[in-house]
Structures are given as structure tokens and as C-alpha cells.
C-alpha positions in Angstrom: 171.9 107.6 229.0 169.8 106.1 226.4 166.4 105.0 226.5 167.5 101.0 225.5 169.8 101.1 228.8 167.0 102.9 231.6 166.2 99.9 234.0 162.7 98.5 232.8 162.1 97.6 236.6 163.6 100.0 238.7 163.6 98.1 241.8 164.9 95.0 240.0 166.9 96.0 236.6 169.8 98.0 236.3 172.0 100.1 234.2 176.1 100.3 233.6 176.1 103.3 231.9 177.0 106.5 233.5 174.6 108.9 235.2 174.3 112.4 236.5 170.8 113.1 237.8 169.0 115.3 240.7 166.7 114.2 242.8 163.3 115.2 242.0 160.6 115.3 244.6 157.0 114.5 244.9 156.3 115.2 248.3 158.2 116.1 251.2 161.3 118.0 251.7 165.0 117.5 251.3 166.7 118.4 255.3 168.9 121.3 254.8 171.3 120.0 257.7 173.4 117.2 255.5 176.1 118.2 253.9 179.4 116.0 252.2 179.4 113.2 249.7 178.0 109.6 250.4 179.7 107.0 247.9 178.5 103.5 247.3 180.0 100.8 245.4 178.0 97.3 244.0 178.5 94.8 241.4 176.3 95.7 238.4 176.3 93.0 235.4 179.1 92.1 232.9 180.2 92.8 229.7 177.7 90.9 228.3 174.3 92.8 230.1 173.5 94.7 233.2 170.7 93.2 235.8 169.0 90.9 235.8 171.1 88.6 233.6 168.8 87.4 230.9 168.0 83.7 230.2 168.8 83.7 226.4 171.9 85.8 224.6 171.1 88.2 221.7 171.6 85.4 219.3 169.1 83.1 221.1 171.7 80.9 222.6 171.4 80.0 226.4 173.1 82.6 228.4 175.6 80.9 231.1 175.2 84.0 233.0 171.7 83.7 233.8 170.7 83.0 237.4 174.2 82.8 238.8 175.1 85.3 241.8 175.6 89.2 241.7 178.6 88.7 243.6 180.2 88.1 240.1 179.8 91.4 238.3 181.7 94.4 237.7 182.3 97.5 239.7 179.9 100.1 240.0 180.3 103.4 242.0 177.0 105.8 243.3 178.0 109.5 244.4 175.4 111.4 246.0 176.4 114.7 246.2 174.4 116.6 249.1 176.6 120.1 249.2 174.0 122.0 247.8 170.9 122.3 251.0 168.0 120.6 249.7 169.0 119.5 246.9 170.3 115.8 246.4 172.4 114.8 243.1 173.8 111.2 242.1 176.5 110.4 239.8 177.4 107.2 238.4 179.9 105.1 236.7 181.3 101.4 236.0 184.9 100.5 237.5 187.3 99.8 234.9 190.5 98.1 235.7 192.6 96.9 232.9 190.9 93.6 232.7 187.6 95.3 232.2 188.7 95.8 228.6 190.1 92.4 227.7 186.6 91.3 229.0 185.1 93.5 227.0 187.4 92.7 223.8 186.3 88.7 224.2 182.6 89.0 225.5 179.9 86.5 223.9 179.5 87.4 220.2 182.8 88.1 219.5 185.6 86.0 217.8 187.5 85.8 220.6 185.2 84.2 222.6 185.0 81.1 222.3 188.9 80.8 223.6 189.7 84.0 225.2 186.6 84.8 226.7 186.0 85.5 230.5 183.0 83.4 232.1 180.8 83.7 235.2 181.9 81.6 238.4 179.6 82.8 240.7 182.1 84.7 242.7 184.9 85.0 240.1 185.1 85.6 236.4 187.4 83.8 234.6 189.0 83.0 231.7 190.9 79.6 231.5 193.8 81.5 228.8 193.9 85.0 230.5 193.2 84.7 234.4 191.0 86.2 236.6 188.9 90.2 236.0 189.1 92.2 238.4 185.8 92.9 240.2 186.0 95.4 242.2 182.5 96.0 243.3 182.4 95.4 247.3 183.5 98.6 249.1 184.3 101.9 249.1 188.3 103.1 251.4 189.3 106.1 252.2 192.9 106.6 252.6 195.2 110.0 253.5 199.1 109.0 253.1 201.8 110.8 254.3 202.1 112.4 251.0 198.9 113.2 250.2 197.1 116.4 250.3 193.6 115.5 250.4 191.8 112.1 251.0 191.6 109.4 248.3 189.2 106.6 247.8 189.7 102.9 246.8 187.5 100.3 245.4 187.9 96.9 246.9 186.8 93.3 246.4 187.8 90.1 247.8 189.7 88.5 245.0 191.9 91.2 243.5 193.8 94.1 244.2 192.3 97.1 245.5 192.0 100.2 242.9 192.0 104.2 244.0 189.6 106.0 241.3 189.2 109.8 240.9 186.2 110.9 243.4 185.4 113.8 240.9 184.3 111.4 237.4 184.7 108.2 239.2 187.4 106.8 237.2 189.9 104.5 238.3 193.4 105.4 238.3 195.9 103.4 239.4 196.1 100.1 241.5 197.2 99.3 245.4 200.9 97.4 244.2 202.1 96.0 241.1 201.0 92.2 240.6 204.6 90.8 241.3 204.0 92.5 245.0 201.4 89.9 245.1 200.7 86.1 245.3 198.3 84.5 243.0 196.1 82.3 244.2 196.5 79.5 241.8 199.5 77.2 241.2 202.9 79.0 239.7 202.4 76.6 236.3 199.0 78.3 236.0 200.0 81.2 233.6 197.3 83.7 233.7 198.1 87.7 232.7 195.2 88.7 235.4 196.7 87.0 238.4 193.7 85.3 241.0 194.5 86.9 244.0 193.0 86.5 247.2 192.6 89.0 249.6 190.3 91.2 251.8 187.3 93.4 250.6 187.9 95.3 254.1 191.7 96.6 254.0 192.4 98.7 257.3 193.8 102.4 257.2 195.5 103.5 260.2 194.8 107.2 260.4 197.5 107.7 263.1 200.6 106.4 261.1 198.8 107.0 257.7 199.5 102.9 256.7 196.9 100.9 254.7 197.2 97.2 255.8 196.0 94.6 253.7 196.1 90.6 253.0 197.3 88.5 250.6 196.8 84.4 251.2 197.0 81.2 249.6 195.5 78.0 250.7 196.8 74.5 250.1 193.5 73.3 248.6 194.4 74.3 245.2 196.5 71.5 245.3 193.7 69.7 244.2 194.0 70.9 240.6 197.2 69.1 240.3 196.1 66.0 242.1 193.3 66.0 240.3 195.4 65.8 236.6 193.3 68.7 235.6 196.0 71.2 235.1 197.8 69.3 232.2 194.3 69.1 230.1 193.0 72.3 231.1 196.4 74.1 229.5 196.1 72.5 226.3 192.8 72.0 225.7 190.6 74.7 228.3 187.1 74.2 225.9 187.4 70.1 226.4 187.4 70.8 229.8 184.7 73.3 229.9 182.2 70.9 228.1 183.6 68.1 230.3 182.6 70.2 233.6 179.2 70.8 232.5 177.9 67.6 231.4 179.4 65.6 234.3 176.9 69.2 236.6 174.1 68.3 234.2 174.7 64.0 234.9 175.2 64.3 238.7 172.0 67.1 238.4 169.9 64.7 236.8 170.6 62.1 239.5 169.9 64.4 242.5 166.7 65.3 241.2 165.9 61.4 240.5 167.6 59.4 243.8 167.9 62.6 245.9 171.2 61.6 245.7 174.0 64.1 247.5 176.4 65.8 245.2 179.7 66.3 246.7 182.9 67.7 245.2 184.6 64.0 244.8 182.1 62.7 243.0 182.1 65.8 240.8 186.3 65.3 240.5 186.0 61.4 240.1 183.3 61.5 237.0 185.3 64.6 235.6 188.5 62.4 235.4 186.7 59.5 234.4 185.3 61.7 231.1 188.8 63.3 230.2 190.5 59.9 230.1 187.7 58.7 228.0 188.0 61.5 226.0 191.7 61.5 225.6 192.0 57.2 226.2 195.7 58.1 227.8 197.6 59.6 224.8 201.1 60.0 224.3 200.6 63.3 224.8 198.5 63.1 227.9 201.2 60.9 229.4 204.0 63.4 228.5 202.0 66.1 230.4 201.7 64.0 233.3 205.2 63.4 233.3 206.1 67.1 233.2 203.5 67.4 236.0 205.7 65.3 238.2 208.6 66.9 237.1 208.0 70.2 237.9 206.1 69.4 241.6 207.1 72.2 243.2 205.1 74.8 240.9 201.8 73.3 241.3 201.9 73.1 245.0 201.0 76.0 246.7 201.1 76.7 251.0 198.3 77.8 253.5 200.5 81.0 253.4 199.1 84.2 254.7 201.3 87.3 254.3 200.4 91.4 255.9 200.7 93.7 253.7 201.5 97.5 255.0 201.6 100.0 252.3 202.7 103.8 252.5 201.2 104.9 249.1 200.1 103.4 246.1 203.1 101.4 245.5 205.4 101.3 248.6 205.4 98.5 251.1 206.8 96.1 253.1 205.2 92.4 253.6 205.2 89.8 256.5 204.3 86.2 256.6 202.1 85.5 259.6 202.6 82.8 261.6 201.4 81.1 265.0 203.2 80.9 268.2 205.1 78.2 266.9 206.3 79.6 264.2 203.9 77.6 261.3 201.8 79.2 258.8 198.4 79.3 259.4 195.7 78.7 257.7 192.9 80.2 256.9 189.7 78.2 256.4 187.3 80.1 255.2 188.0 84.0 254.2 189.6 86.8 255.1 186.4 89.3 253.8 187.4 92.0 256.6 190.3 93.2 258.3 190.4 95.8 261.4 192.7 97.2 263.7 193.1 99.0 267.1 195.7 100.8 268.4 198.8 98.0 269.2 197.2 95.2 267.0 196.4 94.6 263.3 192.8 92.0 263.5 192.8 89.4 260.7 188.6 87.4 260.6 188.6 84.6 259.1 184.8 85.0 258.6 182.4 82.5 257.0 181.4 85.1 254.5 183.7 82.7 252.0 184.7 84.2 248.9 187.8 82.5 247.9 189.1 80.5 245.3 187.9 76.8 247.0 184.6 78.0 246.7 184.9 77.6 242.9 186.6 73.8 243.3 184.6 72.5 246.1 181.5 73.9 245.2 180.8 73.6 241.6 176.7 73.5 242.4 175.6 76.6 244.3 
């Protein structure tokens, strides 16, 4: 590790590189009766810099990332090894699914940026061409399938597929299901390469039958993208729309902080409308989109669907769509973080810890 990336304040910066250290003691003494591995996993930064995120990019330009949650950032795994008595190592390392490196390939500075480049929600990371990077930073499974000869670990997160990485250099290695076995979180039309997919952080392994069970859900309020007349716009021309978004923050902003005036996500939606027809003052082009809009209904409309996943190894499963006694889907309203199970039942929470996707529409001002 270089001396540019040691944390300037240990309790409050961070690094992504990798580490292998041992712990060195001032005073005291290590117990001798602990013994195994202890893994912990954390979001840790972005492409861009690890923590805290600074207020100003290398180039002196404001940094978007500054000040917004650490729910947002990448992977990052701790192994403390504690099989030697009295003697306590840690090693280190950043989670790298595949859309680690298309973040990396567009981060700020490049020329890619501008319209490829992946951006800090708060609890996602998107980019408006490529879709949504995997963040796997929440917790730490371990699994045994039927097949397996030793345990395995995955790395989870809420939005996202879970990922098993090697426990010996904490690399990742392959993902829980292809990205057809899963339903993305956004409207069919939306044509992202890094689905949105919402999940659980807290998949269940049932050590009995050796079956992981995990979620996969969609919720009906992302039908407020196509009511809105966003979609269209946001296709064609994703950096109008960026701009668009943060003056009409910085406008409804500057009123709360003058007439204490509540910000709510219709007026945010209303204004934003109001500036993209200004913007675009109803264009052939505009109306066409619209029309295609209509046309093709049925792929920007998605359920409140939630379907059980039950897999047998890394790529086998089957799925079910849950419904009530009646036989409807139900709904979840506000996130499935954590899953758990006993011995005849599989228990789905939906818990008020809300990472999901309506967190980014109907809360643009955390």
C-alpha cells in the first residue's frame, strides 16, 4: 500500500487498496483461546476516491459525490485471521463484479464520462446508458451445497445479485444466477447492460437441505417514470435530464430554505416536466416518443411482483411467485433487507430499513 492511499484519519478516512497486516500491540495481550477466521464486508468509496468523499474533484470541479451516503459505495471485505494463538492478522480487498470495471473505465476525468459514466444516488449508482453497479458491500453468507466440499462465502447487497469470492485472496468469482434468472427493477423499455435488481442483503441458507433462498421483487411505483414522460427524454437525451433534475433540487432547495416550504416528490415531478417541455417546447420528436410510449404500454409497466428464489448451487434454481390467500401478488412496501427461515417456513420482512428503487424517485432530497 502506498503512502498517498494510508487513511489520513484513521477513525474517519479510508483506503480501497488491498492490505495484509498484523496486529501489533502496545499493551496487553492477544487471548490464546480464539481460533478461525472473522470476515467483514462494508461499502468503502467509489471509483472516484475512498472515505470521506471530498468536496472538490482533482480538477477543482465540485464533486457530486461529496456528502451523499456510504450506503453507495463499493464492496469491501476484512479477513482477520486468528489461527495463529496470539497473534491477529487482517487482509483486505475491494469487491469487483463486472461492473466495477465499466465504473472504473467511465469515472470522472475520463472521456467517457460525461455520457457513460456511473453517478452516486445515495443508495444506488447509476448510470442512465449502462444501468445499475453492483454494490456489493452489506454482508458476508456462508453457504455448503450439496456439491461442495468445503464452505463458500457470498457477498450481498440489497440491489443486486449476490457474488461468492475466493475466502483465500478475497476475490470474487462468480455470481448467484445469470441476469435473465432475474427481474430488473426498472421498466422492460429501460435497456440497461447492469440490470437494477432488487433483492435482499440477507438471503437464507438452509443447512438441512443445503438450499440458499433468496428474493427477487418489483414494485408498481416505477410506473411513475412512464407516467411521468420521463422515459422518452431520459433515453435520448440522459445529460438534459440530469441538469434538468438538479436545478429544479437547487429551485425547490432555495424555496425551503426561504418559505420553509415542504418539498415533496410531486412537486419535484411537476417542475421537472414543466422544464423538459420548456426545454424541448413539444417537438416532433418529443411527440413521436410519446406516441411510441403509448404504443408499447405494456413494457413500461411493471407489477408489485415478488418471486422466491431457491437455488442449489451457483446457477441452479427454481422460482415461485408469492401470493396471498387469495391468490394476488403482494406487495411489498418498503424492503425486503432480510430474509430468515425455520424449519417448515421460509420468513420474508418487509422491514423499514428501505433500500429500494422508490427511494431514488420519491425521495430525490435525503
Amino acid at each position: 500500500m502506498s503512502e498517498f492511499n494510508v487513511p489520513k484519519r484513521s477513525l474517519v478516512s479510508s483506503t480501497r487498496e488491498s492490505l495484509n497486516l498484523t496486529l501489533q500491540l502496545k499493551s496487553g495481550k492477544i487471548p490464546e483461546d480464539m481460533y478461525g477466521y472473522v470476515f467483514i464486508n462494508t461499502p468503502n468509496g467509489t471509483v472516484n476516491s475512498a472515505l470521506p468523499y471530498p468536496k472538490t474533484n482533482p480538477d477543482g470541479s465540485p464533486n457530486q459525490e461529496y456528502s451523499s451516503p456510504i450506503l453507495g459505495g463499493a464492496g469491501y471485505i476484512f479477513k482477520f485471521d486468528l489461527t495463529e494463538p496470539g497473534v491477529i492478522k487482517l487482509q483486505s480487498s475491494l469487491l469487483k463484479p463486472p461492473s466495477f470495471y465499466a465504473d472504473e473505465a467511465t469515472k470522472h476525468g475520463t472521456s467517457f464520462h460525461r455520457i457513460l459514466g456511473f453517478k452516486n444516488m445515495g443508495i444506488a449508482r447509476l448510470s442512465f446508458v449502462l444501468g445499475a453497479a453492483e454494490l456489493v458491500g452489506t454482508a458476508v453468507i456462508p453457504v455448503k451445497f450439496k456439491e461442495d466440499d468445503h464452505v463458500k462465502l457470498l457477498a450481498t447487497a440489497d440491489l443486486g445479485r449476490a457474488y461468492e469470492f475466493d475466502a483465500d485472496d478475497l476475490t470474487i468469482t462468480k455470481p448467484i444466477g445469470k441476469l435473465k434468472d432475474y427481474v430488473a427493477a426498472t421498466p422492460a423499455i429501460v435497456p440497461w447492460i447492469f440490470k437494477l435488481i432488487q433483492g435482499t442483503a440477507h438471503p437464507t441458507f438452509d443447512p438441512i437441505t443445503k438450499e440458499l433462498f433468496t428474493v427477487n421483487y418489483t414494485k408498481s411505483v416505477k410506473t411513475l417514470l412512464q407516467a411521468s414522460g420521463l422515459l422518452p427524454i431520459l433515453q435520448s437525451n440522459p445529460n438534459l435530464i440530469e441538469r434538468l433534475i438538479e436545478e429544479v433540487i437547487g429551485e425547490l432547495e432555495e424555496k425551503q430554505k426561504e418559505n420553509n416550504e415542504e418539498i415533496n416528490f410531486e412537486k419535484f415531478i411537476k417542475n421537472l416536466e414543466n422544464k423538459i417541455a420548456l426545454e424541448i417546447k413539444e417537438s416532433w420528436f418529443w411527440k413521436l416518443m410519446k406516441r411510441i410510449i403509448s404504443w408499447f404500454k405494456k413494457e413500461t409497466i411493471l407489477e408489485d411482483i415478488v418471486y422466491l428464489l431457491c437455488f442449489t448451487d451457483t446457477k441452479t434454481h427454481n422460482r415461485w411467485r408469492v401470493v396471498d390467500e387469495k391468490g394476488q401478488n403482494i406487495t411489498i412496501w418498503q424492503c425486503m433487507h432480510q430474509t430468515s427461515i425455520s424449519k417448515d417456513y421460509i420468513l420474508l420482512i418487509d422491514g423499514a430499513f428501505k433500500l429500494s428503487l422508490d427511494v431514488l424517485i420519491n425521495n430525490p432530497f435525503p
